[in-house]
C-alpha positions in Angstrom: 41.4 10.3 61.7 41.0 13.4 64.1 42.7 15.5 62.1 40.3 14.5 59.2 37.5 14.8 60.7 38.3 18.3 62.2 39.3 19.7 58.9 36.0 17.8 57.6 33.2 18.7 60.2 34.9 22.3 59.9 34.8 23.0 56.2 30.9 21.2 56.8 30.0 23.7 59.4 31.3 26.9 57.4 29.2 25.4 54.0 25.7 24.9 56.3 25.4 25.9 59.5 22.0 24.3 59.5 22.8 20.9 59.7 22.5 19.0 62.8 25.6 17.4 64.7 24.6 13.9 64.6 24.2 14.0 61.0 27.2 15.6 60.6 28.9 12.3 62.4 26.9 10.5 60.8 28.2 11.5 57.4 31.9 11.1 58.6 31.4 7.8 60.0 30.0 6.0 56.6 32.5 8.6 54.7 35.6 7.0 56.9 34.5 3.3 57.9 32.8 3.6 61.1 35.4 6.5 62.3 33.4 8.0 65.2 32.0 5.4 67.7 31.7 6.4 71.2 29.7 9.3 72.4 33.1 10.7 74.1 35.1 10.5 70.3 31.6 12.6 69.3 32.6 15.1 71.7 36.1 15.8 71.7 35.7 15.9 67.7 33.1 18.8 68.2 35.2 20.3 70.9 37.9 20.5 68.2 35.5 21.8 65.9 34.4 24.5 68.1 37.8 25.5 68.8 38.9 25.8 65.5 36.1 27.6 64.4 36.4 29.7 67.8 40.3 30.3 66.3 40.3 31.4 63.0 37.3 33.3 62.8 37.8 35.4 66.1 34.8 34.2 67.3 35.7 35.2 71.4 34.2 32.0 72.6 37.1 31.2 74.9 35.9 30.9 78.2 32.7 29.1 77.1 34.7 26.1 75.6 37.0 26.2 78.6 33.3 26.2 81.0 31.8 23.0 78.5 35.5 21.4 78.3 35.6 21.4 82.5 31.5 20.1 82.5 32.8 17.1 80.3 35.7 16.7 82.1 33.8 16.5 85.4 31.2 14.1 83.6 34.0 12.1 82.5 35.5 11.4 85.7 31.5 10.4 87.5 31.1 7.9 84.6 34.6 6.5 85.4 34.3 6.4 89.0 30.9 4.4 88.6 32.5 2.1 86.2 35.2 1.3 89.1 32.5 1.1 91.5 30.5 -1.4 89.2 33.6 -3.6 88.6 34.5 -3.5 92.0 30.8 -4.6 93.2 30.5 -7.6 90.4 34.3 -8.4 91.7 32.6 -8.8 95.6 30.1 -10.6 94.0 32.0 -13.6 92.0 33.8 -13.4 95.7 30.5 -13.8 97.3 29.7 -16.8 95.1 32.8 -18.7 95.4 33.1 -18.4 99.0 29.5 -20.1 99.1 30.2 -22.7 96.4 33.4 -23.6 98.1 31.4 -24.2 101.3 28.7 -26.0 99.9 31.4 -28.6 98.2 33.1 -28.5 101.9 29.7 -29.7 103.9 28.8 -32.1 100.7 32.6 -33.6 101.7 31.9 -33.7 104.8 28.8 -35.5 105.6 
């Protein structure tokens, strides 16, 4: 599908530079049965796009894709480090709440 959808969004883009992204995804997503679905497929799909536009037309957009590649990669890594950090929190809290149902069954026992 990558491949596709490069060679796709690319010829798109050379056609009509006027039309948005999203409708651009859009498109390929009802072309290809639901093909792009997270926001991060959206972007390395338009990174590839830049980069192959960036390639064959000599564009000299290098070190701006590499400046946008490392943003997203630093974005990446903060929405997986929260991730980790919300697991591990709801993972103290089902903890929390069977240490304190365990006791409440332990004093019911007991009296």
């Amino acid at each position: 599908m990558t491949f596709i959808g490069i060679h796709t969004v690319t010829e798109d883009v050379i056609k009509d530079t006027s039309i948005a992204w999203v409708n651009r995804l859009k498109h390929l997503r009802h072309a290809r049965w639901h093909a792009i679905q997270t926001i991060h497929q959206s972007y390395w799909l338009k990174m590839a796009v830049a980069h192959k536009l960036n390639w064959d037309y000599k564009l000299g957009m290098d070190e701006e894709l590499k400046e946008q590649q490392a943003m997203f990669l630093a974005f990446e890594e903060q929405e997986l480090a929260a991730e980790r950090q919300m697991e591990k929190d709801k993972k103290a809290e089902g903890e929390a709440t069977t240490q304190k149902a365990s006791s409440i069954v332990g004093q019911a026992v007991l009296q």
